[in-house]
C-alpha positions in Angstrom: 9.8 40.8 -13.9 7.7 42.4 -16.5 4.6 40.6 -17.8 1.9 41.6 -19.9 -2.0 40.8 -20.1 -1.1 40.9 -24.2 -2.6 36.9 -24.6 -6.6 37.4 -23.6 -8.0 39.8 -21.1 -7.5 39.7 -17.4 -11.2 38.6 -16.7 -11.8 35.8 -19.2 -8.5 34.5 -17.7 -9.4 34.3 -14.7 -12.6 33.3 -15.2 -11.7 30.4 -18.2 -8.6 28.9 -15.1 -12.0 28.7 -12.0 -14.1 27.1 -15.0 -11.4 24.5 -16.1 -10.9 24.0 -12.5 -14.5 23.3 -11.5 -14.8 20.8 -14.5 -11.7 18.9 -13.6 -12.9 16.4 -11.3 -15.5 13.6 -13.0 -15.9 11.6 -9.6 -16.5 14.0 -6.3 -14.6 12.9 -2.7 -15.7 14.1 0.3 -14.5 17.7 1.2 -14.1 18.9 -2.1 -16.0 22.1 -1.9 -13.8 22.6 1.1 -10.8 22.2 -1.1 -12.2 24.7 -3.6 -12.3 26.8 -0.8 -9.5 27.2 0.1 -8.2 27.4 -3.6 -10.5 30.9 -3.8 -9.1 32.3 -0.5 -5.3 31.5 -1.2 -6.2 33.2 -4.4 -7.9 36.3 -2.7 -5.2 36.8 -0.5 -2.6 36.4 -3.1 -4.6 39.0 -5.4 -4.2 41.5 -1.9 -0.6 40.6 -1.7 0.3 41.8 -5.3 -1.8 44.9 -5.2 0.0 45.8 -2.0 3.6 45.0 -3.5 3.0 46.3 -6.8 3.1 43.4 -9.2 0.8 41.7 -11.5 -2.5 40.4 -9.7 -3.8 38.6 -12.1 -0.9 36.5 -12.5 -1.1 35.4 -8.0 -4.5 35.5 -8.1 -4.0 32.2 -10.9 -1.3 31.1 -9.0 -3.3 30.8 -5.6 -6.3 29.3 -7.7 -4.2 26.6 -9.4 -1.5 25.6 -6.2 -3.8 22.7 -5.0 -5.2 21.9 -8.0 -4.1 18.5 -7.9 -6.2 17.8 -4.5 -9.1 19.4 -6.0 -8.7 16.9 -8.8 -7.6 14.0 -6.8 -8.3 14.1 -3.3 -4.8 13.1 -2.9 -2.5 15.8 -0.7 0.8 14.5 -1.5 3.6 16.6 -2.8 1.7 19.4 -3.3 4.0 21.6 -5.0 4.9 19.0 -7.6 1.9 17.6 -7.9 0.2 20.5 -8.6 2.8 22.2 -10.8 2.1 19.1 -13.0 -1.6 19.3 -13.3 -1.9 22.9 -14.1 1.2 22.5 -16.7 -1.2 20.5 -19.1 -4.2 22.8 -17.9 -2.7 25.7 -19.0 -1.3 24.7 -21.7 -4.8 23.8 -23.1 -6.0 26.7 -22.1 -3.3 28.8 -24.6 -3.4 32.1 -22.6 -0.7 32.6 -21.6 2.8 33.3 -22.4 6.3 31.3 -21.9 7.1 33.6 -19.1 3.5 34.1 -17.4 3.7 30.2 -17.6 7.0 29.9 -15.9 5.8 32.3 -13.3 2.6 30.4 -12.1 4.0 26.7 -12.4 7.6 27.5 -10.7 5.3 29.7 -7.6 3.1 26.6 -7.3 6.2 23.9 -7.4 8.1 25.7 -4.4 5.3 26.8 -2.9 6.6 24.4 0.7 9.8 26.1 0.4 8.9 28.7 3.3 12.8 28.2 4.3 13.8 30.2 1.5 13.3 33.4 0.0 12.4 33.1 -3.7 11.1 35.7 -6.5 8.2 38.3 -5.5 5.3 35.7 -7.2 6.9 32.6 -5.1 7.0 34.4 -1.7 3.4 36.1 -2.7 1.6 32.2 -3.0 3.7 30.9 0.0 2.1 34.2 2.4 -1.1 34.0 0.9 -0.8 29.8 1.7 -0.1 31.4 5.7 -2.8 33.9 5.8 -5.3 31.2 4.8 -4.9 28.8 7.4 -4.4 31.4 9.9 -7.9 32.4 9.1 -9.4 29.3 8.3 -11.9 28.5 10.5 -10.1 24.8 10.0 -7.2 25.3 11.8 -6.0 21.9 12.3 -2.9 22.6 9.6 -1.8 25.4 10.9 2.1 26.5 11.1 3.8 24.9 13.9 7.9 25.5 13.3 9.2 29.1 14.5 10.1 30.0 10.8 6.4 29.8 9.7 4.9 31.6 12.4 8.1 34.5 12.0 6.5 34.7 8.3 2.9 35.0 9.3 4.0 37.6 11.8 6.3 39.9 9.4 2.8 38.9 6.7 0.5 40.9 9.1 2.5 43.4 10.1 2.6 44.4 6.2 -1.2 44.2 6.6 -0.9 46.2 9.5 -2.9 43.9 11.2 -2.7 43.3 15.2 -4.2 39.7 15.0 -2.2 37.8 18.1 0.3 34.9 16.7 0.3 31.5 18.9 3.4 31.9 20.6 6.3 30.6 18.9 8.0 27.3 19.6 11.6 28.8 20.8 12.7 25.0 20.1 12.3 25.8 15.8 11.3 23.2 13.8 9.0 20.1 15.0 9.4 17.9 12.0 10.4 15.1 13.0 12.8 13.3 11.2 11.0 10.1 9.4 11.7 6.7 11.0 12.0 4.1 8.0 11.0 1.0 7.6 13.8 -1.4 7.1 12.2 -4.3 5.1 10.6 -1.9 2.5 11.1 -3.9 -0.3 9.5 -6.8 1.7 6.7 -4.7 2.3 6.0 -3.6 -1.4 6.3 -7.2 -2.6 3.6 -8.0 -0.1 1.4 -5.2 -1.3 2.0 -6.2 -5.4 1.2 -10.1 -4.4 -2.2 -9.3 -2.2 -3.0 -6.8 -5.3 -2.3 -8.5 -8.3 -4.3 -11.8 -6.5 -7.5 -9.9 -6.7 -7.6 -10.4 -10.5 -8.5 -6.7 -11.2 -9.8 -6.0 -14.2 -9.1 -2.6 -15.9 -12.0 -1.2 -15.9 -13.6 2.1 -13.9 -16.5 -0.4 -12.3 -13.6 -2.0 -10.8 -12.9 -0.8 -7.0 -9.4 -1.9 -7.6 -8.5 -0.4 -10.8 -10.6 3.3 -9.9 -7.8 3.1 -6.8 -4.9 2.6 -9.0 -6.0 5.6 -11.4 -6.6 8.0 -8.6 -3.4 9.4 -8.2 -3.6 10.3 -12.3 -5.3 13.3 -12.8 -6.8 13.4 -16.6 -10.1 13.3 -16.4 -10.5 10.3 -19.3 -7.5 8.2 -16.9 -9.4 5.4 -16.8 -9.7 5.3 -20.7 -5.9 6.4 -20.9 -4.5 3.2 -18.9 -6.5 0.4 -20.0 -4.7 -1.8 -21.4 -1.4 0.0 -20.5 -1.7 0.3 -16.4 1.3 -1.9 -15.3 3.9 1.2 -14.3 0.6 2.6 -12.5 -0.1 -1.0 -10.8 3.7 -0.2 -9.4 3.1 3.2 -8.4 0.2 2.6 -5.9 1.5 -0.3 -4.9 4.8 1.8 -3.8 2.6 4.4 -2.2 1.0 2.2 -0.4 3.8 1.0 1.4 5.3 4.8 2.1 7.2 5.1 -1.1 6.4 8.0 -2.4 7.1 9.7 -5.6 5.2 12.8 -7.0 3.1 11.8 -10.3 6.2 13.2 -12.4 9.9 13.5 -11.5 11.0 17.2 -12.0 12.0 18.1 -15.1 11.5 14.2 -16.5 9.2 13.6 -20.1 7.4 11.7 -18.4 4.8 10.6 -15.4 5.3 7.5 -13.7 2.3 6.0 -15.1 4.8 4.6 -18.0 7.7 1.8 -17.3 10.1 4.9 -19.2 9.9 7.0 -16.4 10.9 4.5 -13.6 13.6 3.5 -16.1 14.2 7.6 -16.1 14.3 7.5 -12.7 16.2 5.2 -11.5 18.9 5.9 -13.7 19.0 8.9 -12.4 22.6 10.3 -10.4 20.8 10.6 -7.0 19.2 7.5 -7.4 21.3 5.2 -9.1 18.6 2.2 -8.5 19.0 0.4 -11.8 20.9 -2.9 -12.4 21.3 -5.4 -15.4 20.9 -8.9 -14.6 24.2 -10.7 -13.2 25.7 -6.8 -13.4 28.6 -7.2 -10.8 27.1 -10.1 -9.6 23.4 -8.9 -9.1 21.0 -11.3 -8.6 16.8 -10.1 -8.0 15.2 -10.4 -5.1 11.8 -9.7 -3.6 10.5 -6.4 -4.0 12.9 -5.6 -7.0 11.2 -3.8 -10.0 12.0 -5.5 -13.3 11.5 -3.5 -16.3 11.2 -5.7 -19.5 12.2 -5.3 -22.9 10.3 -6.4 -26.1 8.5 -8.6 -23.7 4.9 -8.1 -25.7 6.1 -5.5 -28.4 8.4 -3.7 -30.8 9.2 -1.1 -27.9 11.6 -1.0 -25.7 11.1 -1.0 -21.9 7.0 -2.3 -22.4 6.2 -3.7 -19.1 7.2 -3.8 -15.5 6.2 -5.4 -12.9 7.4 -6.8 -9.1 9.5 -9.5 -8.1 7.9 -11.7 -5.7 10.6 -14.4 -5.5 14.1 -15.7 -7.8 14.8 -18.9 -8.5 17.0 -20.1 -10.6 16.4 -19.0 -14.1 12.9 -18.1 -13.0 11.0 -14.8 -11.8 7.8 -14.7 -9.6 6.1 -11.8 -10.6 3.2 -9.7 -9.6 1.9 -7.2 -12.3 -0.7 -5.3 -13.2 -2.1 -6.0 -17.0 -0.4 -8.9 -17.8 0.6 -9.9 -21.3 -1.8 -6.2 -22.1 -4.2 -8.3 -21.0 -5.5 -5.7 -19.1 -5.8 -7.3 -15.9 -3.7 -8.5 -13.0 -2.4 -12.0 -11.7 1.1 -13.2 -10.7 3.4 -15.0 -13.1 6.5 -16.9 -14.0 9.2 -15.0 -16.2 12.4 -16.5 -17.7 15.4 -14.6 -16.6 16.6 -14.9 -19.9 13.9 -13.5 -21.8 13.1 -10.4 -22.4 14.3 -8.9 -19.3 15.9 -5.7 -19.7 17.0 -5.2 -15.9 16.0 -4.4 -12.3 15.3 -1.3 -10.5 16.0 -2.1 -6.5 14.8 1.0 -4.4 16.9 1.5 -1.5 14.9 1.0 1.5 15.8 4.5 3.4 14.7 6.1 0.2 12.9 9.3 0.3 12.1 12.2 -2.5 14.4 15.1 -2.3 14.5 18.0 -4.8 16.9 20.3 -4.5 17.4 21.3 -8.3 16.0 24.5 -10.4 13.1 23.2 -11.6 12.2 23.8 -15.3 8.4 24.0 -16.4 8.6 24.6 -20.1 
């Protein structure tokens, strides 16, 4: 794929990309520096890779910069392909240097970057070896690749190199991911976590220990000053990961992050999830650990608060939210079933994020 170096010069880009990076963070986390790190190497050995097969090196030395930039940002390493994707998405698009395609380029290469399974387009495969030949030199080597397929890559990598460095010997067995045992009471659990939360009264504010750990998964820097008064969908969120289910900050290809009731709504209307349910649809009836999504409850707008079913009874909910009434703090309260309720979301309990789609950056 042609691309040009027609919007700015190769130096200021790269150089504008490390500087927006270094300033992203406004609160430090142990082992950040480490994490830049390895951003810097990934993006030296993806800047080697290009020059070697002939394509634009620039373009993978901005890709390895930017593929964890959503741990540098948050200290978070979840979903780091889609997490990531995301964050540099809005970086870049501040930034205004680069092109539709150069854009597609960097964010697709970061989103699929886990996908060493498959064989992808020369940018893809050139972040996903550089990803290999960075923890195989790390002097951290705690992460390193442990299924047959990644150390096969790493080994056809250094050969390119011609490089003789010895490969651990490979697991004849293949893959040693094991396959996730889950929990069957799920739902129980995330009602548990919403009711000890939204108890602690939290207050949205960033001098609150509770509200900073609600925000974290966000990465804008101002995300404290983005959510207050508007943080109930991100009360759900952390109270979801916190109880192992886990969702990447945006839903590929969705408007929207889940920090906003729209994109659980979004989601869970979605055909692989099919989570959403009216009220007395087919004889559905809420229960603990349900999402319900309300409508008009404190505005014009439709869909303006969420928050999680603690109990049902009768014509009455139990729920634990965060900013209640836009209140901008947390508590548990009674809700009418016939007010205001637009329906429930009910997250199956063997539920786990699977993307299998052509994901779509611009």
């Amino acid at each position: 794929m042609k691309t040009g170096g027609t919007i700015g010069t190769r130096n200021n880009r790269i150089d504008e990309v490390s500087r927006v990076i270094r300033t992203m963070s406004h609160e430090g986390f142990p082992g950040q520096e480490e994490v830049w790190i390895q951003l810097v190497g990934v993006s030296s050995f993806a800047s080697l890779l290009a020059t070697r097969r002939g394509v634009n090196q620039e373009l993978a030395a901005i890709t390895g910069l930017l593929h964890g930039c959503y741990l540098y940002r948050t200290g978070i390493n979840v979903f780091p392909g889609p997490n990531s994707a995301d964050t540099a998405r809005q970086l870049l698009r501040a930034l205004q240097l680069f092109s539709e395609e150069e854009l597609y380029i960097i964010l697709n290469s970061i989103f699929v970057q886990e996908a060493c399974q498959q064989v992808q387009g020369s940018y893809e495969e050139i972040l996903k070896d550089a990803i290999h030949l960075h923890m195989n030199f790390s002097p951290v080597r705690q992460s390193l690749m442990k299924t047959r397929m990644e150390k096969v890559r790493l080994h056809h990598i250094l050969h390119e190199l011609g490089m003789t460095v010895e490969v651990d010997e490979m697991d004849s067995t293949g893959s040693t991911v094991e396959k996730q045992d889950y929990c069957e009471q799920r739902r129980s659990a995330l009602a548990d976590a919403a009711e000890k939360l939204a108890k602690q009264k939290i207050i949205g504010v960033p001098e609150n220990e509770y509200f900073r750990q609600i925000c974290q998964y966000w990465p804008d820097p101002d995300i404290h000053t983005i959510l207050k008064y508007n943080w109930c969908a991100a009360f759900v969120y952390h109270c979801c990961m916190q109880v192992d289910i886990k969702l990447p900050i945006r839903y590929p290809n969705r408007t929207y992050r889940l920090a906003g009731v729209g994109a659980w709504l979004d989601w869970s209307r979605l055909p692989e999830t099919g989570f959403f349910y009216l009220d007395q649809e087919d004889g559905f009836k809420p229960e603990r650990g349900d999402l319900v999504v309300y409508e008009k409850l404190l505005s014009d707008d439709s869909h303006d608060h969420i928050g999680i079913v603690l109990s049902c009874e009768g014509d009455y909910l139990l729920v634990a939210e965060g900013n209640v009434d836009n209140h901008n703090y947390s508590g548990i309260v009674n809700r009418s079933r016939g007010d205001c309720i637009l329906g429930y979301i009910r997250i199956s309990n063997d539920y786990q994020f699977h993307f299998e789609g052509e994901y779509r950056p611009i």
